[in-house]
Backbone and ligand atoms as CSV (ligand in chain L), in Angstrom:
chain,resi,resn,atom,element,x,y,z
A,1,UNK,N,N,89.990,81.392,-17.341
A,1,UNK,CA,C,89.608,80.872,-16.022
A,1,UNK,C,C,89.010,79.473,-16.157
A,2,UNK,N,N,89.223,78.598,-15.261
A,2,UNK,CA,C,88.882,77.441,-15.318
A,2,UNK,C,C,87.379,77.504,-14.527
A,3,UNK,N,N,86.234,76.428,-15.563
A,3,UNK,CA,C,85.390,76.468,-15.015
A,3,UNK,C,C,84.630,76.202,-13.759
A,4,UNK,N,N,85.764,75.222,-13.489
A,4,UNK,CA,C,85.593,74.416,-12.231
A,4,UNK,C,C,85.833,75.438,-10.876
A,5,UNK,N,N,86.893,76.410,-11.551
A,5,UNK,CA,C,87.366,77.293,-10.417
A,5,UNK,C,C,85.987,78.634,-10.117
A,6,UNK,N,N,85.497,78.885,-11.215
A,6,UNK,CA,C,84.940,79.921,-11.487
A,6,UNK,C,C,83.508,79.785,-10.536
A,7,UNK,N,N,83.387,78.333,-10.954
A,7,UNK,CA,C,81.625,77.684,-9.892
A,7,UNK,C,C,81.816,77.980,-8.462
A,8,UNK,N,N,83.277,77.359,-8.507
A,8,UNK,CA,C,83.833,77.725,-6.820
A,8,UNK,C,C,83.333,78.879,-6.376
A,9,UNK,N,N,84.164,79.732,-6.953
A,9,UNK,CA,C,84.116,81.076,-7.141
A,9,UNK,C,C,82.425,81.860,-6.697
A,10,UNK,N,N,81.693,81.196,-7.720
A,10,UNK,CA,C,80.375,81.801,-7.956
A,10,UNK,C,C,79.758,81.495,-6.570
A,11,UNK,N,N,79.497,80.079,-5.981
A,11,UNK,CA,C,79.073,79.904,-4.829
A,11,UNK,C,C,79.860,80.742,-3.708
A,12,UNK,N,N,80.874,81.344,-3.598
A,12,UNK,CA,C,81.149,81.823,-2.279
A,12,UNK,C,C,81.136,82.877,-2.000
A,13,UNK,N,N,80.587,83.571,-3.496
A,13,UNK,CA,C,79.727,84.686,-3.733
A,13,UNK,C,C,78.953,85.138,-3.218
A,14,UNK,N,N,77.838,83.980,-3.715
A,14,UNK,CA,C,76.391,83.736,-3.262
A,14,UNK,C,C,76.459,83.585,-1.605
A,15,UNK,N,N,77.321,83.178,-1.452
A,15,UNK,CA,C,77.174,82.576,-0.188
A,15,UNK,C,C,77.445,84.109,0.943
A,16,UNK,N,N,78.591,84.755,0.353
A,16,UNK,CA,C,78.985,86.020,1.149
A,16,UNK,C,C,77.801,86.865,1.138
A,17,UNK,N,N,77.123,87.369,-0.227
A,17,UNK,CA,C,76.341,87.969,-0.671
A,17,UNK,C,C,75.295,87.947,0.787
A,18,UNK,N,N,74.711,86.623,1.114
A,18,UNK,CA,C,73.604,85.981,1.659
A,18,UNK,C,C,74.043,86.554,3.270
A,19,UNK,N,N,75.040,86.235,3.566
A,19,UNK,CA,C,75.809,86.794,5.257
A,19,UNK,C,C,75.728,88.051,5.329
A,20,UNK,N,N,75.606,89.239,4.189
A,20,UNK,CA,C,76.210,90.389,4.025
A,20,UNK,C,C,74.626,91.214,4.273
A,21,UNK,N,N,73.312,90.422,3.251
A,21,UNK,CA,C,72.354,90.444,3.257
A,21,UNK,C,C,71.380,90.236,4.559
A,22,UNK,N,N,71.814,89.498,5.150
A,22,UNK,CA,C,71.550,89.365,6.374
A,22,UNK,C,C,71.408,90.077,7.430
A,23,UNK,N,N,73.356,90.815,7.192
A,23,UNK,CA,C,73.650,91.966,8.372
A,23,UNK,C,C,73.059,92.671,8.069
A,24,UNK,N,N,72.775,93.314,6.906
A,24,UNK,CA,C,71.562,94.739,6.307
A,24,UNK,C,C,70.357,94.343,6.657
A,25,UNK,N,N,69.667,93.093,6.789
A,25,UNK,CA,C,68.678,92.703,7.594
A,25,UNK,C,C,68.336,93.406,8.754
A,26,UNK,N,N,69.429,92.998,9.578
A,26,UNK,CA,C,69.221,93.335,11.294
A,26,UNK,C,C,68.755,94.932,11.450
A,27,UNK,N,N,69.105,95.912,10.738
A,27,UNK,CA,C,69.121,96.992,11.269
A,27,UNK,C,C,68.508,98.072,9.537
A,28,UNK,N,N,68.540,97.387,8.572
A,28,UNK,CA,C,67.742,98.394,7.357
A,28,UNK,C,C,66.882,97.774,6.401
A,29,UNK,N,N,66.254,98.385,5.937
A,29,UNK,CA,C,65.256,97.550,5.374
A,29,UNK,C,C,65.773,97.644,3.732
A,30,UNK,N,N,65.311,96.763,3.230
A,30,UNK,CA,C,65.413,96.535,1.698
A,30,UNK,C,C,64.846,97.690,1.177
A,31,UNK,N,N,65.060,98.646,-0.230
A,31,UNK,CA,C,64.564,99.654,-0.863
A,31,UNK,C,C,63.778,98.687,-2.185
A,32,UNK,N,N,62.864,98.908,-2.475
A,32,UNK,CA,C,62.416,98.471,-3.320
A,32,UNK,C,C,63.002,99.082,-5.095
A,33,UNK,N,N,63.013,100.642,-4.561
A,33,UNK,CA,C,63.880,101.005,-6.036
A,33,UNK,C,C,64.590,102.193,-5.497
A,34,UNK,N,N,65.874,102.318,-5.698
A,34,UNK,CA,C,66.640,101.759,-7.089
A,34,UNK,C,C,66.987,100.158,-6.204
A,35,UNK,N,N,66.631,98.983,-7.278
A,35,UNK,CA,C,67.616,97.867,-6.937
A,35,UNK,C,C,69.012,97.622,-5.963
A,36,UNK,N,N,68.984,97.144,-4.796
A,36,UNK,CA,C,70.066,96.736,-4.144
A,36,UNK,C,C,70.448,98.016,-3.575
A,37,UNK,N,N,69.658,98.655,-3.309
A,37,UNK,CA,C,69.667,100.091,-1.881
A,37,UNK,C,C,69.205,99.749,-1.058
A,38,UNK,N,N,69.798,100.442,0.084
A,38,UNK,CA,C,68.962,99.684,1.631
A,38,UNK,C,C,69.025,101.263,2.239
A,39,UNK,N,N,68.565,100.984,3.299
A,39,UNK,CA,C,68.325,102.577,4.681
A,39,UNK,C,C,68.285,102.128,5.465
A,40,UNK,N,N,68.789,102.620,6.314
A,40,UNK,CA,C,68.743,102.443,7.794
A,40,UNK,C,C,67.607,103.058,8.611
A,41,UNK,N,N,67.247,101.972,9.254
A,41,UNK,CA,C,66.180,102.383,10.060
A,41,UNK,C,C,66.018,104.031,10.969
A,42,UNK,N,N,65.008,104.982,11.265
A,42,UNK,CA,C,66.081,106.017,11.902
A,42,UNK,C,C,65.274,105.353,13.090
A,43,UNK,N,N,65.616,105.263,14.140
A,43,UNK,CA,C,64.734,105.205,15.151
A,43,UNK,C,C,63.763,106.009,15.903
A,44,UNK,N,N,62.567,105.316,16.221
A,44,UNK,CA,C,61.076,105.752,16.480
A,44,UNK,C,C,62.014,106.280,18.225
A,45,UNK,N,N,61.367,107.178,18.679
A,45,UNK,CA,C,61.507,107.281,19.908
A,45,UNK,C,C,60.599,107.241,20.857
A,46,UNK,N,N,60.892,105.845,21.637
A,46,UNK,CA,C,60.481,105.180,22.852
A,46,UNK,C,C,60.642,105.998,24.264
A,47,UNK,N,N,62.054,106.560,24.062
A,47,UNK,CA,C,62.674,107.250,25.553
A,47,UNK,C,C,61.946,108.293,26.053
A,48,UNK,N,N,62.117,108.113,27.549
A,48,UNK,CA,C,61.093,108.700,28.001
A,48,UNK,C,C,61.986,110.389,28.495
A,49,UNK,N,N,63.560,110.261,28.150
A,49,UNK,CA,C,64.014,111.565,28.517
A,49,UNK,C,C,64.735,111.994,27.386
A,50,UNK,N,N,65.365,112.791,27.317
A,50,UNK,CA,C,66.601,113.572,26.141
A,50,UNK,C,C,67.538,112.841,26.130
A,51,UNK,N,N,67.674,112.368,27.218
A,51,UNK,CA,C,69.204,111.863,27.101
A,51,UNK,C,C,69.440,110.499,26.591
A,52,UNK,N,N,67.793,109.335,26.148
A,52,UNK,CA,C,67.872,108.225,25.358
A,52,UNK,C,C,67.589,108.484,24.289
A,53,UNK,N,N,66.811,109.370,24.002
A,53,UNK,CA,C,66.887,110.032,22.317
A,53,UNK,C,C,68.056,110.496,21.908
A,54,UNK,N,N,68.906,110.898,22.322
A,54,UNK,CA,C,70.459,111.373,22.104
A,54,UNK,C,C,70.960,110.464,21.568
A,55,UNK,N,N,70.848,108.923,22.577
A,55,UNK,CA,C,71.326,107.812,22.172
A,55,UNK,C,C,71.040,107.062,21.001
A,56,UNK,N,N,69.804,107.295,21.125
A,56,UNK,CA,C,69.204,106.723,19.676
A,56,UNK,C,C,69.389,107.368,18.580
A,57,UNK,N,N,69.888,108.721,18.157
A,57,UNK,CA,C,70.240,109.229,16.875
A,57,UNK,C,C,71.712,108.837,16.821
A,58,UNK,N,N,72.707,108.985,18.213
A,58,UNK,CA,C,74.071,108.433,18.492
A,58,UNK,C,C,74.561,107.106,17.342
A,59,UNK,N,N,73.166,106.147,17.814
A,59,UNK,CA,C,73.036,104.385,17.219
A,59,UNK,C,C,73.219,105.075,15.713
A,60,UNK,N,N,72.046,105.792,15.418
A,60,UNK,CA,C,71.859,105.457,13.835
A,60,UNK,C,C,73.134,106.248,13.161
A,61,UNK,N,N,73.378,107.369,13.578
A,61,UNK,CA,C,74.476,107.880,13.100
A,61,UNK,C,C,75.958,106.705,13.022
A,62,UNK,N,N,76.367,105.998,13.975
A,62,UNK,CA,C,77.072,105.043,13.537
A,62,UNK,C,C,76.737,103.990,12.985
A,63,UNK,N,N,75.697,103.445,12.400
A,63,UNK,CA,C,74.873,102.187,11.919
A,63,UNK,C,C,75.337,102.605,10.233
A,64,UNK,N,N,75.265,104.457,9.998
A,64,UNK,CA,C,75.115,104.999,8.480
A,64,UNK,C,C,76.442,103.897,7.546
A,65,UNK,N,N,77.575,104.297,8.437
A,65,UNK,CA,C,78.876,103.939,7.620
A,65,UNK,C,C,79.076,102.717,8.063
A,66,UNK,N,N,78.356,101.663,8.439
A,66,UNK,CA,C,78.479,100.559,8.335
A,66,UNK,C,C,77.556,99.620,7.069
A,67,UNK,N,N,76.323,100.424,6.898
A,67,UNK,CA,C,75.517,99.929,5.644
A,67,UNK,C,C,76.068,100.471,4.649
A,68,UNK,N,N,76.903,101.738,4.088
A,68,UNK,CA,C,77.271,101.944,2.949
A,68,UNK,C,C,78.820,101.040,2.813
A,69,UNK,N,N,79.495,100.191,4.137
A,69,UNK,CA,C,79.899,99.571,3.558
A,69,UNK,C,C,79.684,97.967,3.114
A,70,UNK,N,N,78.565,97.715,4.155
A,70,UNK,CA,C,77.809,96.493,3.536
A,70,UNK,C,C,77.271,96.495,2.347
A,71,UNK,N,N,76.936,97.705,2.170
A,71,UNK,CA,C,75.966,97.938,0.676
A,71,UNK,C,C,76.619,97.737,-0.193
A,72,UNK,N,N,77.940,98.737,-0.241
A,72,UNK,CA,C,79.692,98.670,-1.565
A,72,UNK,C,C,79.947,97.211,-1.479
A,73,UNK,N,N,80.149,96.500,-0.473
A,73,UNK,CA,C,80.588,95.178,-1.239
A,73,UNK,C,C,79.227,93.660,-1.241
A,74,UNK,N,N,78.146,94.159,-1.146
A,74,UNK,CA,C,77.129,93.462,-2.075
A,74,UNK,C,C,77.357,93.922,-3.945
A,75,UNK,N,N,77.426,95.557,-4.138
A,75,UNK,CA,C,77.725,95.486,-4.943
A,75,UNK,C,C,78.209,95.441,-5.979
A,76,UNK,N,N,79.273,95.054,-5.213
A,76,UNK,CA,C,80.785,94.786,-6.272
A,76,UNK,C,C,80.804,92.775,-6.224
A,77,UNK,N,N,80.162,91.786,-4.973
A,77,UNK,CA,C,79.654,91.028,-5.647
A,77,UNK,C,C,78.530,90.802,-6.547
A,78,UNK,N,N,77.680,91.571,-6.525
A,78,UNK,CA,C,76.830,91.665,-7.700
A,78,UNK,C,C,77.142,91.687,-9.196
A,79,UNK,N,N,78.539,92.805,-9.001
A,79,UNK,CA,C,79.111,92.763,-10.164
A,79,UNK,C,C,79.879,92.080,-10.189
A,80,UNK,N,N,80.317,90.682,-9.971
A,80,UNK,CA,C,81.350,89.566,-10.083
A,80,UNK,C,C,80.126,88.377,-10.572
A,81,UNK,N,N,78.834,88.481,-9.943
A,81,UNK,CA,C,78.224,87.572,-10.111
A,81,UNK,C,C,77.966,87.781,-11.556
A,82,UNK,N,N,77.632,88.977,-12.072
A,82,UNK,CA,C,77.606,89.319,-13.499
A,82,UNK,C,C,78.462,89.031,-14.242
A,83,UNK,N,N,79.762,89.418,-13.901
A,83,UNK,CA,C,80.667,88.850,-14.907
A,83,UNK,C,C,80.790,87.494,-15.523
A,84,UNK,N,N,80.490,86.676,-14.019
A,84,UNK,CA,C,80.535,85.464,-14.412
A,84,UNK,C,C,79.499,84.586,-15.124
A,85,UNK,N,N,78.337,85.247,-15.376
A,85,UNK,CA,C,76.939,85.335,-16.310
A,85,UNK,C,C,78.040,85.274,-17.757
A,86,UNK,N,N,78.867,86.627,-17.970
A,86,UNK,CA,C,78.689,87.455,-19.042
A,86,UNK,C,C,80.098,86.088,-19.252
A,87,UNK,N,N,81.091,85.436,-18.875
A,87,UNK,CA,C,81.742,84.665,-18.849
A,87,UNK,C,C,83.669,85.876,-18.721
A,88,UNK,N,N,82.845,86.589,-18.250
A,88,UNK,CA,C,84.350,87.191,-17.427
A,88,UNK,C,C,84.941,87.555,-16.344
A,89,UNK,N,N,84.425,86.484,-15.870
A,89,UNK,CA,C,85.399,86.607,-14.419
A,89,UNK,C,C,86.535,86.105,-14.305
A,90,UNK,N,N,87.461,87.105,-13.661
A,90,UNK,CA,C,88.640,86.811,-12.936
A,90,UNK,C,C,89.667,87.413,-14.087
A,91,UNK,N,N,88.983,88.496,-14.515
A,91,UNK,CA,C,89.811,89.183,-15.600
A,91,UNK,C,C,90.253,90.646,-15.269
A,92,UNK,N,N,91.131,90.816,-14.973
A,92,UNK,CA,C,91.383,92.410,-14.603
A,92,UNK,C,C,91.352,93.666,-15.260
A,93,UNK,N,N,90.356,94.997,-14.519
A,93,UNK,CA,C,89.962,95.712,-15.027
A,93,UNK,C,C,90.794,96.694,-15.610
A,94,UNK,N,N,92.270,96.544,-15.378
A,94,UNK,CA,C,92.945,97.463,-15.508
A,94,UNK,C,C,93.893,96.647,-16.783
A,95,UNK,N,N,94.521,95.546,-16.822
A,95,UNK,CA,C,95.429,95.474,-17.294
A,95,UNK,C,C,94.718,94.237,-18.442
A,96,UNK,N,N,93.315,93.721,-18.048
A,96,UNK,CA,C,92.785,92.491,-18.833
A,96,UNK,C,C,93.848,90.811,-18.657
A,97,UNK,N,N,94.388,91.093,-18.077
A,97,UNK,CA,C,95.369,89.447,-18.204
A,97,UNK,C,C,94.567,89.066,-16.683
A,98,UNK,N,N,94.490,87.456,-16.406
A,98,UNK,CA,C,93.846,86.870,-15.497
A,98,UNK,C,C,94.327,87.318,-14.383
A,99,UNK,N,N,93.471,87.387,-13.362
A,99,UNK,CA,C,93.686,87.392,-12.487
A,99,UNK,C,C,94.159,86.263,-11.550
A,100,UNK,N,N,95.471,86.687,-10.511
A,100,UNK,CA,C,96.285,85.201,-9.725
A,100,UNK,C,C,94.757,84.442,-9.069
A,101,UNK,N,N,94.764,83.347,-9.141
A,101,UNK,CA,C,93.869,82.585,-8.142
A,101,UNK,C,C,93.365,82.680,-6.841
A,102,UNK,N,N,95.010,82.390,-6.947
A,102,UNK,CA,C,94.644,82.528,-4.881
A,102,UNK,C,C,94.109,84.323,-4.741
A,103,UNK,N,N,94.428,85.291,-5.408
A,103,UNK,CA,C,94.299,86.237,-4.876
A,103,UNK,C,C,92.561,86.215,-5.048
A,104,UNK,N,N,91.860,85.638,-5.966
A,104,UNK,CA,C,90.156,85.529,-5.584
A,104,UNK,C,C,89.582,84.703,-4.899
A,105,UNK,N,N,90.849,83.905,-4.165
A,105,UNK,CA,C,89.953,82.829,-3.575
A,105,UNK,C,C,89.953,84.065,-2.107
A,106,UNK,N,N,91.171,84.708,-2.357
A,106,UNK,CA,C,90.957,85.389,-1.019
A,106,UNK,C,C,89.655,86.821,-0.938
A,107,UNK,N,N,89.961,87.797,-2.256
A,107,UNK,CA,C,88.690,88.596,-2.450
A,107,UNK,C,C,88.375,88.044,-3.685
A,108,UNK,N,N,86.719,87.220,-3.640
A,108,UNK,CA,C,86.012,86.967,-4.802
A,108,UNK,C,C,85.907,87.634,-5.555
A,109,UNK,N,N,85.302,88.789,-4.552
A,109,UNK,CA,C,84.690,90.185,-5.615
A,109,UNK,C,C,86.229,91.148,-6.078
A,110,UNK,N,N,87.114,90.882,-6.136
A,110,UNK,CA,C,88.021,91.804,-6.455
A,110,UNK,C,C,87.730,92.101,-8.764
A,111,UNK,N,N,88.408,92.987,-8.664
A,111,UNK,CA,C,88.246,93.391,-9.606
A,111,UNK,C,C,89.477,94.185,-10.728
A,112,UNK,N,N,90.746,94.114,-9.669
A,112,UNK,CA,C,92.124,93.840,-10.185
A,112,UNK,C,C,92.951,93.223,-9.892
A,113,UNK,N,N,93.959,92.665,-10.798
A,113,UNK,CA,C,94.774,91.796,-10.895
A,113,UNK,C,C,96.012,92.331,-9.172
A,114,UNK,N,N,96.858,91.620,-8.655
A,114,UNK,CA,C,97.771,91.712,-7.884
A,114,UNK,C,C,98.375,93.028,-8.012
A,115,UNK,N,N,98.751,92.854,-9.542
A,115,UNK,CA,C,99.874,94.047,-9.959
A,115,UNK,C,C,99.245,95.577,-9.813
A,116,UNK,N,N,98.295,95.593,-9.986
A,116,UNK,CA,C,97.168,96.694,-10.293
A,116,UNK,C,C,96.821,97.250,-9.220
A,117,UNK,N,N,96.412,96.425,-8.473
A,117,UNK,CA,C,95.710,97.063,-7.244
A,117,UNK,C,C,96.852,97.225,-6.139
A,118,UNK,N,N,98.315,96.905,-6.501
A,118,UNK,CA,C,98.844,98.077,-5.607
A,118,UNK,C,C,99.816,99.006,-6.018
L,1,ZN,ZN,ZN,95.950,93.933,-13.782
């Protein structure tokens, strides 16, 4: 991998990482341990009848499968940001030969080659 490509690479990482971090912001709070776990808030109940408390477990119940998939791809860039520490990025997990370019410019965090992943 070229280094020049790889920095690219690393910043738009960081950069997704930071947008992704964000959305887990709005609605769960950071876990202190284990590292890079979050929860979703459950909500306190305000409502003054049954039928807005309904709503409010309604919210969190669909909020669940939106943080475990914000959460999965923080940390699969996490693990790209590592690789590229460890100086292997853009190497495929399945077959080891580089991975096409364009196909990380499109998923950073990917983690197999073209051929592999379908
Ligand atoms: Zn491959």
């Amino acid at each position: 991998m070229e280094k020049n490509f790889v920095e690219k690479m690393k910043m738009q990482l960081e950069e997704e990482k930071k947008v992704l971090e964000k959305g887990l912001q709005g609605f769960a709070e950071k876990n202190k341990l284990p590292k890079g776990d979050w929860d979703t808030h459950f909500p306190s109940f305000h409502g003054s009848n049954l039928e807005e408390e309904a709503d409010e477990v309604e919210e969190y119940g669909n909020l669940l499968p939106v943080e475990r998939t914000l959460e999965t791809r923080v940390a699969e860039i996490n693990l790209a940001l590592e690789k590229i520490k460890e100086g292997k990025y853009g190497l495929c997990e399945k077959c080891g030969r580089e991975i096409e370019p364009d196909r990380l410019e499109t998923i950073p965090e990917t983690r197999v080659c073209h051929q592999c992943a379908v």
